[in-house]
C-alpha positions in Angstrom: 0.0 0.0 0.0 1.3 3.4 -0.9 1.7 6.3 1.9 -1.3 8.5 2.8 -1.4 11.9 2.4 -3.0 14.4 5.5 -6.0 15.0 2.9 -6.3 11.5 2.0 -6.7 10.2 5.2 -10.1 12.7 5.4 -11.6 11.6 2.2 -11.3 8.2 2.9 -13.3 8.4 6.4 -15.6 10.3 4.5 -15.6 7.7 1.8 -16.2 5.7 5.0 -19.1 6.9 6.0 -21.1 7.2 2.5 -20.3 3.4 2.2 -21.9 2.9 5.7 -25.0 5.0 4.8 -25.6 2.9 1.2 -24.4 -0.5 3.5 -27.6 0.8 5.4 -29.5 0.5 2.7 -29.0 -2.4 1.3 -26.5 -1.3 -1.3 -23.9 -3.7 -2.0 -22.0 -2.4 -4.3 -20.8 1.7 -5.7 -19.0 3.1 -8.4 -16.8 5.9 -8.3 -19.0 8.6 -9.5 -21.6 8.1 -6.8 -18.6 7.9 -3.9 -17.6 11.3 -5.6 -21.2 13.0 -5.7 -21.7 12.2 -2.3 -18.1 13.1 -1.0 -18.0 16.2 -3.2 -15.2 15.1 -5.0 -14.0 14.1 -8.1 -14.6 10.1 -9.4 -11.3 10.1 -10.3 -9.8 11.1 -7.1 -11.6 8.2 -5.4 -10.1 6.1 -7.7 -6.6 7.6 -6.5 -7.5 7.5 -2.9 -8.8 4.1 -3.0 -5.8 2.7 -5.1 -3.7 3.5 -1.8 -5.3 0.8 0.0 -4.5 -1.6 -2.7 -8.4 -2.3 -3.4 -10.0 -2.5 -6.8 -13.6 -2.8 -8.1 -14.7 -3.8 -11.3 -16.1 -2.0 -14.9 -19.4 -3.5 -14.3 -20.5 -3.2 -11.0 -17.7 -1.0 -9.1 -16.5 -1.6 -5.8 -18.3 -3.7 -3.3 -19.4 -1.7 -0.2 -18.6 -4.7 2.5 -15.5 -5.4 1.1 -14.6 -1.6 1.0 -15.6 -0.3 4.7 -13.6 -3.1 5.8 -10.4 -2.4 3.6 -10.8 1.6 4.9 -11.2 0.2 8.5 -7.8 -1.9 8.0 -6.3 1.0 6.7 -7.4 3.9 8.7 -9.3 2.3 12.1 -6.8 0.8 14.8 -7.3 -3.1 15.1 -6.8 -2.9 18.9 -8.1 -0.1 21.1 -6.2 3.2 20.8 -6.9 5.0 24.1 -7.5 8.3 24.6 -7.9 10.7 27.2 -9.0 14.1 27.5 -8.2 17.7 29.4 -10.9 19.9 30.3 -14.5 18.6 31.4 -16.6 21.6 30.6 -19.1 22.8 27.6 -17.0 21.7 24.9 -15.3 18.4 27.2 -18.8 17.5 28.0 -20.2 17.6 24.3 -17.0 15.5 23.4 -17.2 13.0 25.5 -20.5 12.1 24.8 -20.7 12.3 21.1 -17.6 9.7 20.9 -18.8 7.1 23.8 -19.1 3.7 21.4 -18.7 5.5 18.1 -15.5 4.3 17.8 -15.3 0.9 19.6 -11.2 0.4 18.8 -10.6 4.5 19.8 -11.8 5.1 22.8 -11.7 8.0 25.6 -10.4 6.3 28.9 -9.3 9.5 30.9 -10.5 13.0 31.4 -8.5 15.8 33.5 -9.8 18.5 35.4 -8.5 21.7 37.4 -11.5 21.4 39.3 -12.2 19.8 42.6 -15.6 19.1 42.0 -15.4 16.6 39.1 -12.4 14.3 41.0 -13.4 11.3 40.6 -16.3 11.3 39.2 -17.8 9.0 36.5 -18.7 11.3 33.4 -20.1 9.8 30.6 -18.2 6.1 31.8 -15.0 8.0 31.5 -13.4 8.8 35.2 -12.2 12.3 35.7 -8.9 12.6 37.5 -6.7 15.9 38.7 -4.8 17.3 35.9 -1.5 17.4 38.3 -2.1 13.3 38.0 -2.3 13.2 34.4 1.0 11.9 33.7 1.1 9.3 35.8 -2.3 8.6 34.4 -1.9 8.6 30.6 1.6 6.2 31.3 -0.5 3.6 33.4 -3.7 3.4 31.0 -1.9 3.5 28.2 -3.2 6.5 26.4 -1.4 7.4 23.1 -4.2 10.8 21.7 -4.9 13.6 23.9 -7.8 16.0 23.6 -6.9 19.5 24.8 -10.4 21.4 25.7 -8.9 23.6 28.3 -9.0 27.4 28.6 -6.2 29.0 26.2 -4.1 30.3 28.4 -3.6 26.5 30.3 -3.0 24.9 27.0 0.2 24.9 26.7 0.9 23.4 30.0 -1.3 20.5 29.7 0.4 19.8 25.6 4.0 19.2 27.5 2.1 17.0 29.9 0.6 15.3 27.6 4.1 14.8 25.4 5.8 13.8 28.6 3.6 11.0 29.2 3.9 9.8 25.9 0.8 10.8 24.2 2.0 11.3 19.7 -1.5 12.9 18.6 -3.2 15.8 20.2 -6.7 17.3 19.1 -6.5 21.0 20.3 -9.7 23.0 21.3 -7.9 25.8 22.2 -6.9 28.9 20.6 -3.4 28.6 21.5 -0.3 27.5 18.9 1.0 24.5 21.0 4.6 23.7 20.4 5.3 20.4 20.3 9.0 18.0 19.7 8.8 16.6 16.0 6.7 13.3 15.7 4.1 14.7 17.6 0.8 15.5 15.2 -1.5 18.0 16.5 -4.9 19.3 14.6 -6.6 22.6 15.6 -9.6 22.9 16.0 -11.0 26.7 16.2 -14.5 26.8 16.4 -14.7 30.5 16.8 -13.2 31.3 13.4 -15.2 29.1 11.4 -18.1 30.4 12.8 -16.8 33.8 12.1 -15.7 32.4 8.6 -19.3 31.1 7.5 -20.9 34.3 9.3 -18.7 36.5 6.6 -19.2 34.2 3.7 -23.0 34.4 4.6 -23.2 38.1 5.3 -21.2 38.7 1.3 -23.7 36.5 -0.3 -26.6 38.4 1.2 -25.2 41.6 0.1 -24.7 39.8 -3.9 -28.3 38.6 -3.8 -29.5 42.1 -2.7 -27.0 44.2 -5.1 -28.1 41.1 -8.2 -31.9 42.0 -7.1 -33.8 44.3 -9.4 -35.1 47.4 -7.5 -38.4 47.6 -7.8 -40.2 50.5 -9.2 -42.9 52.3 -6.5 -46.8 51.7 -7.7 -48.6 54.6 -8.7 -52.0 54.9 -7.5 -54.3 55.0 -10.4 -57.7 57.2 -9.8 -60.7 56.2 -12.3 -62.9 59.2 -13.8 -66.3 58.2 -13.5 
């Protein structure tokens, strides 16, 4: 199998999911062109992206969805469970740990850290919240290898080197603070303020096209009938 590329890696969880959805219904098999429509791409860039995991379909009835999900899961998915664990248990900590609970049976959130005194201890969403000052001693005995940073900006920082101490190699960052990290470690940002800003301006400059592309519309005289 050749190397994946950042962006192929997203299409083909995307991919991922379309196959799941047709799977659902009862689809057994795809071409390219639906994939594409569905993941807004090209059909011939599925056909790229798909010939990195070695897998083929055929000219008459394209690739069969079973045998596809499972080559992406090979590919993509861990085969034993990847453990997780997570810093910060509030709006954002909260809304993360439940959306991932079982969606992911083989990448799984096994820790969560907290400054707060409160939430020691405590069972949150099956996932058992410790003391961020015990979080490396944590992360080494369960194992964890991908940290979740949803912690006020100005502590992020500080819990990134903990997490790097301890071991952790991939870090999903809530927060709106550059981390720097040793090479080898991966981290994605997320900023959920700027793409809300980002579709708010794209939707106010559309609103302004339609409205300058509207016709202005002449005023309606009142017409009085002699009788």
């Amino acid at each position: 199998m050749a190397r994946a590329s950042y962006r192929t890696i997203g299409r083909l969880t995307h991919y991922w999911r379309v196959l799941r959805d047709l799977e659902a219904k009862g689809q057994t098999h795809a071409y390219s062109h639906l994939l594409a429509a569905k993941a807004r791409v090209t059909a011939a860039q599925v056909r790229r992206d798909i010939m990195v995991l070695g897998y083929s379909g055929t000219p008459a009835r394209g690739y069969e969805v079973r045998g596809l999900i499972e080559c992406i899961e090979s590919y993509v998915f861990p085969a034993s469970e990847q453990r997780v664990a997570i810093a910060g248990v509030g709006n954002i900590g909260l809304a993360l740990l439940k959306f991932f609970t079982g969606r992911r049976p083989n990448l799984r959130i096994v820790s969560s850290f907290e400054a707060n005194p409160e939430k020691f201890d405590r069972l949150i969403y099956g996932c058992r919240c410790h003391s961020i000052d015990r979080a490396g001693e944590v992360i080494r005995q369960e194992g964890v290898s991908v940290g979740i940073i949803a912690v006020p900006d100005g502590e992020a920082q500080y819990v990134a080197d903990t997490f790097v101490d301890a071991g952790i190699r991939g870090i999903l960052n809530f927060a709106r603070t550059p981390l720097r990290v040793p090479a080898g470690v991966y981290v994605e940002n997320i900023d959920l303020a700027m793409s809300m800003d980002r579709v708010a301006f794209f939707a106010r400059r559309s609103l302004k096209k339609e409205h300058a592309a509207s016709p202005a519309k002449a005023p309606s005289a009142n017409k009085e009938s002699n009788s």
